[in-house]
C-alpha positions in Angstrom: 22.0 23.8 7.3 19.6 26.4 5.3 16.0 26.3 5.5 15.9 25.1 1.7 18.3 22.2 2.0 16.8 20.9 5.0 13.3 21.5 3.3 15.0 19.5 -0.3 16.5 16.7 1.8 13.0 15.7 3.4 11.2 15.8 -0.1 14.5 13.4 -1.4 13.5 11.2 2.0 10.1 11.2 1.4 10.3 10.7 -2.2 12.9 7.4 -1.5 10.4 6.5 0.7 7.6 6.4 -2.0 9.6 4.6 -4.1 10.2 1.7 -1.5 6.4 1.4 -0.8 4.6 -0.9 -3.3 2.5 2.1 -5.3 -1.3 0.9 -3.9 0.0 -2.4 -2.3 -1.9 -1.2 0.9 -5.1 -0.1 -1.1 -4.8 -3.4 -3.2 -4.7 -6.2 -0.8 -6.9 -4.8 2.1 -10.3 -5.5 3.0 -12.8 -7.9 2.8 -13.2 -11.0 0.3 -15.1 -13.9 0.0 -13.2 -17.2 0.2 -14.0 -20.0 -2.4 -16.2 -21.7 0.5 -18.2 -18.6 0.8 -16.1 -17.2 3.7 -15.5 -13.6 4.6 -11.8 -12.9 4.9 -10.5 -9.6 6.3 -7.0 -9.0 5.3 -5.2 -6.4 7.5 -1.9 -4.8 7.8 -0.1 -6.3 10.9 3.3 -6.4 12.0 4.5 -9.3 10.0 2.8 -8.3 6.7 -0.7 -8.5 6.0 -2.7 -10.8 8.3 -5.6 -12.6 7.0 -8.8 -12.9 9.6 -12.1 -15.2 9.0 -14.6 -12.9 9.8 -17.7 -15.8 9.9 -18.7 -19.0 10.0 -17.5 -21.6 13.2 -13.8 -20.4 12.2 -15.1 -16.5 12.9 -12.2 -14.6 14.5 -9.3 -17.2 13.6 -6.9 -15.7 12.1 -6.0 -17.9 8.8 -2.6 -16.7 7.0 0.0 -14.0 6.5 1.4 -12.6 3.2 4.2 -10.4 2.7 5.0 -8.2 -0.3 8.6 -8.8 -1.5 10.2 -9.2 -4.9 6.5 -7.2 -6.3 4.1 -10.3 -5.3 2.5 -10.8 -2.3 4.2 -14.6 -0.5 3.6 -16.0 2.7 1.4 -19.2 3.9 -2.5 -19.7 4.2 -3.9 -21.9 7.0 -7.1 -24.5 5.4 -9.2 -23.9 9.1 -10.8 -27.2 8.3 -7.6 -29.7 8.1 -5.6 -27.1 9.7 -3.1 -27.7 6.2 -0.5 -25.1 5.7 0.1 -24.1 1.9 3.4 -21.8 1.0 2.7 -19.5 -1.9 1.8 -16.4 -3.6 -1.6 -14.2 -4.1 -2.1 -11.8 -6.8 -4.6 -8.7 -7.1 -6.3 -8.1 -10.2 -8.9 -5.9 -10.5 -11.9 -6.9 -7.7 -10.3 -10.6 -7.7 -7.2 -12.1 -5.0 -5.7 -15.2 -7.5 -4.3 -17.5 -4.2 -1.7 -20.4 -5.1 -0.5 -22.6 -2.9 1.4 -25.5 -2.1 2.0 -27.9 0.3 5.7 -30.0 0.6 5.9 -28.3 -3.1 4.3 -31.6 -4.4 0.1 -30.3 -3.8 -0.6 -27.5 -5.2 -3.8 -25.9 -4.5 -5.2 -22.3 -6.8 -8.2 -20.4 -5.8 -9.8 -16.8 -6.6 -11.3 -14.9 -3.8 -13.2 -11.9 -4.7 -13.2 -8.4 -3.3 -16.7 -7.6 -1.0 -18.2 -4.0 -1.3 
């Protein structure tokens, strides 16, 4: 195989590649934000998605959800440390704001906006 075609068929890999990968998904949903009760949450890249970490209060270090990006939305399920209720949903970036919905047993549905710390 020629220099060129070897050299084309990477760029057509890479390119594939590109297009697979959420454009800024990574960018997006990483970093820190502050909960509604005035948390610090890290959300990471992990092996099952993106992992979501409290980074203070009591529940410092617990590690409080996982959300996937699939179908161009971020799913997965958030952890309340508190009462230790699991809600099934999706979470939205906009701008410096994460919109979180939830639900739990699809009957109680819970919203909140977490916004992005500098």
């Amino acid at each position: 195989m020629s220099a060129l075609k070897t050299a084309c068929l990477s760029l057509l890999s890479a390119l594939v590649l590109v297009q697979a990968t959420p454009c800024g998904a990574t960018d997006m949903i990483e970093g820190l934000w502050r909960t509604k009760k005035d948390h610090i949450a890290e959300i990471k890249s992990c092996d099952a998605g993106y992992c979501i970490t409290l980074k203070d209060s009591q529940y410092a270090g617990t590690q409080i959800g996982v959300l996937r990006f699939q179908n161009g939305e971020y799913e997965g399920q958030i952890t309340d440390p508190a009462n230790h209720h699991h809600y099934i949903g999706k979470a939205k970036v906009t701008d410096k704001a994460l919109k979180l919905q939830g639900c739990m047993l699809f009957i109680i549905c819970v919203s909140q906006v977490w916004t992005r710390e500098p």
